[in-house]
C-alpha positions as CSV (number, residue, x, y, z in Angstrom):
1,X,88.0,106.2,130.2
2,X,91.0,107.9,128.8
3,X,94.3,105.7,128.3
4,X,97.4,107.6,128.1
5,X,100.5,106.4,127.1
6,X,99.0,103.8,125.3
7,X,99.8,103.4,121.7
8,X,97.2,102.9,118.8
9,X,97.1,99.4,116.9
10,X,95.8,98.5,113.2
11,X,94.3,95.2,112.5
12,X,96.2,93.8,108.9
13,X,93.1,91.5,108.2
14,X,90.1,93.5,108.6
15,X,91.9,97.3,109.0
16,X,90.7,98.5,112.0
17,X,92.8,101.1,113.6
18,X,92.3,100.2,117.4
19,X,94.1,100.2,121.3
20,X,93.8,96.6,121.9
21,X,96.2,93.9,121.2
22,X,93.2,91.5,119.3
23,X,90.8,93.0,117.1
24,X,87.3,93.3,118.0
25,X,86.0,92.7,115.0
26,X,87.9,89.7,113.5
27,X,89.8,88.5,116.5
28,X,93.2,88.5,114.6
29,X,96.7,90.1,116.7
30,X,97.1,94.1,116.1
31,X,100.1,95.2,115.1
32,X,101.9,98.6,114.9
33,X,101.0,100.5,111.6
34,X,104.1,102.3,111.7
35,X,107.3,101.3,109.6
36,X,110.6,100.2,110.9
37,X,112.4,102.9,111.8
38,X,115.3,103.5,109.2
39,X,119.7,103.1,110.0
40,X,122.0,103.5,107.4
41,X,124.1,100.7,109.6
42,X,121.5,98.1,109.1
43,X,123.7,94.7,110.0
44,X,121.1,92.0,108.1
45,X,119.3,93.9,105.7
46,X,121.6,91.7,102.8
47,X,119.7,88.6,104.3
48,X,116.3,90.2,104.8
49,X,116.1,91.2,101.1
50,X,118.3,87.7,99.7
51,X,114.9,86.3,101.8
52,X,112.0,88.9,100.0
53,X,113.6,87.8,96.9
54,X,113.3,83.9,97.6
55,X,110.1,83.9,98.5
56,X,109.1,85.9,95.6
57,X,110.5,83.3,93.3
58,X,109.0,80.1,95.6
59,X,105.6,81.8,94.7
60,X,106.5,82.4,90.9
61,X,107.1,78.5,90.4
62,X,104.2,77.8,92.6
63,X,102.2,79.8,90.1
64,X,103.8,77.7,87.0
């Protein structure tokens, strides 16, 4: 059967590339593989990297 319209999904645990919403594999949701799209007018990308940045330091003084 031929699905049109319909658009592929990648598996981030296992990485299977597939057109269902769970793996069949590992059973884990599939998300898009593509990136963000990119705008210069990005309203909370200050907050998404001040959060990136404070995770990366909660897991350096986990690590300690």
């Amino acid at each position: 059967m031929i699905v049109l319209g319909k658009k592929i999904l990648k598996c981030f645990n296992c990485g299977r590339y597939t057109l269902l919403t769970g793996c069949p594999d590992c059973g884990f949701v599939c998300q898009s593989p593509k990136p963000a799209t990119y705008s210069s007018n990005d309203r909370y990308g200050k907050y998404r990297r001040l959060y990136r940045a404070y995770q990366r330091n909660r897991k350096e003084d986990v690590n300690r």
